[in-house]
C-alpha positions in Angstrom: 96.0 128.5 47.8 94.9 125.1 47.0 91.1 124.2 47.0 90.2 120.3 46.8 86.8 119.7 45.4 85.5 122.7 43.9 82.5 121.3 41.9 81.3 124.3 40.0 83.1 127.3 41.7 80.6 128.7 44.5 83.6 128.6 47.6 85.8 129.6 44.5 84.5 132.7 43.9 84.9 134.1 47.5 88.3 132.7 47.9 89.1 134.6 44.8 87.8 137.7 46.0 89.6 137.8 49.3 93.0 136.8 47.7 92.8 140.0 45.4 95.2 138.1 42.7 97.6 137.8 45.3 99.4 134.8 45.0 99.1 131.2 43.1 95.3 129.4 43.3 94.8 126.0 42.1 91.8 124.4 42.1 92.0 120.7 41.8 88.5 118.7 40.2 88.0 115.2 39.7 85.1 115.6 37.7 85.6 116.5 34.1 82.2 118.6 33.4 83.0 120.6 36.9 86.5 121.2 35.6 85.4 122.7 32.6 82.9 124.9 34.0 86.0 126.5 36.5 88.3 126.8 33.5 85.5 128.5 31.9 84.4 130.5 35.0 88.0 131.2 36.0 90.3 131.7 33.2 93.5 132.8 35.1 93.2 130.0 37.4 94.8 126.9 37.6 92.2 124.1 37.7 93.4 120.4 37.6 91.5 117.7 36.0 92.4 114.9 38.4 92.4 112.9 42.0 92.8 114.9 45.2 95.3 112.2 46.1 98.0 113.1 43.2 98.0 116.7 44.6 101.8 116.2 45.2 102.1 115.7 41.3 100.8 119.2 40.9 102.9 121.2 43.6 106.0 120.9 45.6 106.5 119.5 49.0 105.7 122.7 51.3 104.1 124.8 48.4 101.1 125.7 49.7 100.0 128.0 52.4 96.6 127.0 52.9 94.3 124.0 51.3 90.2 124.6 51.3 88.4 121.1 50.9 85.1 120.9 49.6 85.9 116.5 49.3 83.2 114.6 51.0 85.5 113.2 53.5 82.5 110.7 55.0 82.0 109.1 52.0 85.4 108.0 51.0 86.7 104.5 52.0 89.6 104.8 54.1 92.1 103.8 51.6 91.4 107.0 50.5 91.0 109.4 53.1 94.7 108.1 53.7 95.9 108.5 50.4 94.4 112.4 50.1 95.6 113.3 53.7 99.2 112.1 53.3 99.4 114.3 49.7 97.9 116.9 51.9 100.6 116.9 54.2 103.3 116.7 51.4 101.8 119.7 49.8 101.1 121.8 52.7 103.8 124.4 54.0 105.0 124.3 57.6 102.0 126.4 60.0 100.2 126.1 56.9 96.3 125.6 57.0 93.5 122.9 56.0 90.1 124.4 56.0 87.2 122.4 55.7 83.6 122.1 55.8 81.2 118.9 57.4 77.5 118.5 57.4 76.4 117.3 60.5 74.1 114.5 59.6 77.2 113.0 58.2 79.3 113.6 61.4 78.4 110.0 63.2 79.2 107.6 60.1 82.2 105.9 61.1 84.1 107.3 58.2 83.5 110.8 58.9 84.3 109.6 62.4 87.8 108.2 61.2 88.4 111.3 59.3 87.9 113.2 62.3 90.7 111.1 64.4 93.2 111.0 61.3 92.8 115.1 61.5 93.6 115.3 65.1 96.8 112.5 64.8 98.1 114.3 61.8 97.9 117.9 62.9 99.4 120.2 65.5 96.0 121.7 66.2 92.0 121.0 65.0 89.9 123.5 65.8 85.9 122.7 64.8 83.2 125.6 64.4 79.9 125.7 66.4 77.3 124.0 63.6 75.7 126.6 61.4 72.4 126.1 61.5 71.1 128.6 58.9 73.2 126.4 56.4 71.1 123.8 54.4 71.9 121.2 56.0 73.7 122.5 59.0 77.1 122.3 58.4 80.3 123.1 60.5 83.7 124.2 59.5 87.0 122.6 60.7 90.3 124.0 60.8 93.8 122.1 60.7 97.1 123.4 60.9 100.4 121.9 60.4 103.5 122.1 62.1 
């Protein structure tokens, strides 16, 4: 298990929780306060100090089963989005799973609109959750998975 963007730990927690220490989980953090904080929080986790784009650095090709992403995919150039997706696909196991989360005041900039097409040329199947509207702001979860 793989989560991209964890800030401070919140989605970390529950993921936690529902893997029961079953397997490997590596949080990866660009942001050097947030990292500390997990390493802190989470002291038998793996968390990464780095770029969600040298993910591949980290992991194998195919080593992970499923990839959470908490990245703020609308407010990346698309240099980036690119750069993320493709280490994303190098790290991601065959029938493997990307599971993210959008807001939807975000969901008509063009970049989040990009994002969105990259997803569904890249994947064998998208599948996009009815927007939550109890969430603050309403937000909507996506679902990729590989090949």
């Amino acid at each position: 298990m793989v989560e991209l963007g964890p800030g401070t730990g919140a989605f970390t927690e529950l993921v936690l929780k529902r893997m029961k220490r079953c397997g490997r989980f590596v949080g990866v953090e660009i942001n050097r306060t947030n990292a500390t904080v997990l390493r802190r929080r989470f002291p038998d986790c793996e968390i990464i100090q780095d770029s969600a784009e040298n993910l591949s650095h980290y992991l194998e090709r195919g080593g992970a089963d499923c990839i959470i992403s908490g990245l703020a995919w609308g407010n990346m150039l698309p240099r980036l989005q690119d750069r993320i997706l493709a280490a994303i696909l190098r790290t991601l196991a065959p029938g493997g799973q990307l599971v993210g989360f959008g807001y939807l005041h975000a969901a008509w900039y063009p970049t989040t609109q990009r994002f969105r097409r990259r997803l569904r040329e890249r994947f064998a199947r998208v599948k996009t959750t009815p927007v939550i509207w109890r969430n603050l702001p309403p937000a909507f979860v996506y679902q990729c998975w590989r090949d």
